[in-house]
C-alpha positions as CSV (number, residue, x, y, z in Angstrom):
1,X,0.0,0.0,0.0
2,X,1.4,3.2,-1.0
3,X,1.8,5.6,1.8
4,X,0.2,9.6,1.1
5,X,3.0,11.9,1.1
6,X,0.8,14.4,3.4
7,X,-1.3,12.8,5.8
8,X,-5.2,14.0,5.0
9,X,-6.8,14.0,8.2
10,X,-3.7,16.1,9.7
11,X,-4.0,18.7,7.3
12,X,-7.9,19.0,7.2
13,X,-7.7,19.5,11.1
14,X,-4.5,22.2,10.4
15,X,-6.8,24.1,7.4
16,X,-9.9,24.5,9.7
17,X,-7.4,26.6,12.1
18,X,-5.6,28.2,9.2
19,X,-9.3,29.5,8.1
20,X,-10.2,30.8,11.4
21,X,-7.2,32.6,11.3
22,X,-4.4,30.9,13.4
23,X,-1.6,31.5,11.8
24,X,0.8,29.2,14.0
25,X,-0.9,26.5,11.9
26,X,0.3,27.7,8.9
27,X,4.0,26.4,10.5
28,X,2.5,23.3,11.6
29,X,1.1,22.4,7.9
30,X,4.5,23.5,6.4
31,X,6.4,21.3,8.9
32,X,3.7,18.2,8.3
33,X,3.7,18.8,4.1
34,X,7.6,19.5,4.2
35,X,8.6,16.0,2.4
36,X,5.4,17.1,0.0
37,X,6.5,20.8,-0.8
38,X,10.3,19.5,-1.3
39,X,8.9,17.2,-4.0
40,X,6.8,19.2,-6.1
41,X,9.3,21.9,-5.9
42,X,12.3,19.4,-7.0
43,X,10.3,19.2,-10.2
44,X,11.2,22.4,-10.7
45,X,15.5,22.0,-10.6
46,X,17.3,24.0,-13.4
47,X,14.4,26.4,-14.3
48,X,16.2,29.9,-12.9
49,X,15.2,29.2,-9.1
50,X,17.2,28.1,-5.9
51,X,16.6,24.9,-4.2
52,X,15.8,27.6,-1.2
53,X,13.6,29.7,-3.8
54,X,11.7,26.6,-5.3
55,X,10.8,25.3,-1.7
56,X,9.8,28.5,-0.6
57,X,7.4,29.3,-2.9
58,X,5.5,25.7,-2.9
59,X,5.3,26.4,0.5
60,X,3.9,29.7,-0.3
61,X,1.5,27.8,-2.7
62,X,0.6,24.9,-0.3
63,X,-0.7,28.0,2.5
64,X,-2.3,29.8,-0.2
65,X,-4.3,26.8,-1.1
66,X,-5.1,26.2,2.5
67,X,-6.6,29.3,2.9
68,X,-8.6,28.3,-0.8
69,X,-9.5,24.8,0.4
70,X,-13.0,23.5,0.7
71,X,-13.1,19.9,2.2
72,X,-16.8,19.7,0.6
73,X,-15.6,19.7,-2.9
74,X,-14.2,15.9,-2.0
75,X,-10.6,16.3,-2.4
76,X,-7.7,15.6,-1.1
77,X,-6.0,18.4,0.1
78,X,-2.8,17.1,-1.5
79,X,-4.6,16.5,-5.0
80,X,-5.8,20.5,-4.7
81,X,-2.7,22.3,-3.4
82,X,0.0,20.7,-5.9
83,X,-2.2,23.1,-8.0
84,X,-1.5,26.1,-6.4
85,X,1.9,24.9,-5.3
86,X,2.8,24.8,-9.2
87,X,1.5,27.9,-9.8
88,X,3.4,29.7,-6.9
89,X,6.8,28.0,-8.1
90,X,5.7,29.0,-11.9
91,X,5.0,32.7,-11.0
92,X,8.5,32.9,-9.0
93,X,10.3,31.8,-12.5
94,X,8.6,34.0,-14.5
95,X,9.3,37.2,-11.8
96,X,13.5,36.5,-11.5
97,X,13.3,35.9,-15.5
98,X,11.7,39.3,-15.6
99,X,14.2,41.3,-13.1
C-alpha cells in the first residue's frame, strides 16, 4: 500500500485553524507537508530558481491553497494544493526571469 506523502486527516484538522485565522498552523502544515512541498518543488531544478527559492514558494502555494480549500468539494487536500503549489513556483520563474 502506497503511503500519502501528506497525511489527510492532519491537514484537514491544520486548514480549519488556518481558516479561522491561526496563523501558527500555517508552521505546523508546512512542517507536516515539508517531504510534500520538497517534491513538487524538486520538479522544478534548473528552471532559474534556488533549491531555497523553489521550496519557498511551494510552501507559499501549499498556504495559499489552505486558505482556498473547501473539504466539501471531495478532495484531497494534496490533490488540490500541488495546483496552487505549481503555480506559486511557476510565478516565482517568470518574476526573477523578468528582473
Amino acid at each position: 500500500e502506497k503511503k500519502p506523502i501528506i497525511n489527510n486527516d492532519e491537514a484537514l484538522r491544520l486548514i480549519d485553524l488556518i481558516q479561522q485565522g491561526y496563523s501558527d498552523a500555517e508552521n505546523q502544515l508546512a512542517e507536516l507537508g515539508y517531504v510534500f512541498v520538497k517534491a513538487v518543488a524538486k520538479q522544478y531544478v534548473g528552471k532559474g530558481l534556488t533549491d531555497e527559492e523553489l521550496i519557498a514558494a511551494s510552501r507559499y502555494g501549499m498556504i495559499r491553497a489552505s486558505l482556498k480549500f473547501d473539504k466539501s468539494r471531495g478532495f484531497t487536500f494534496a490533490a488540490y494544493a500541488v495546483w496552487w503549489m505549481r503555480e506559486a513556483i511557476l510565478q516565482a520563474i517568470h518574476k526573477k526571469e523578468n528582473n
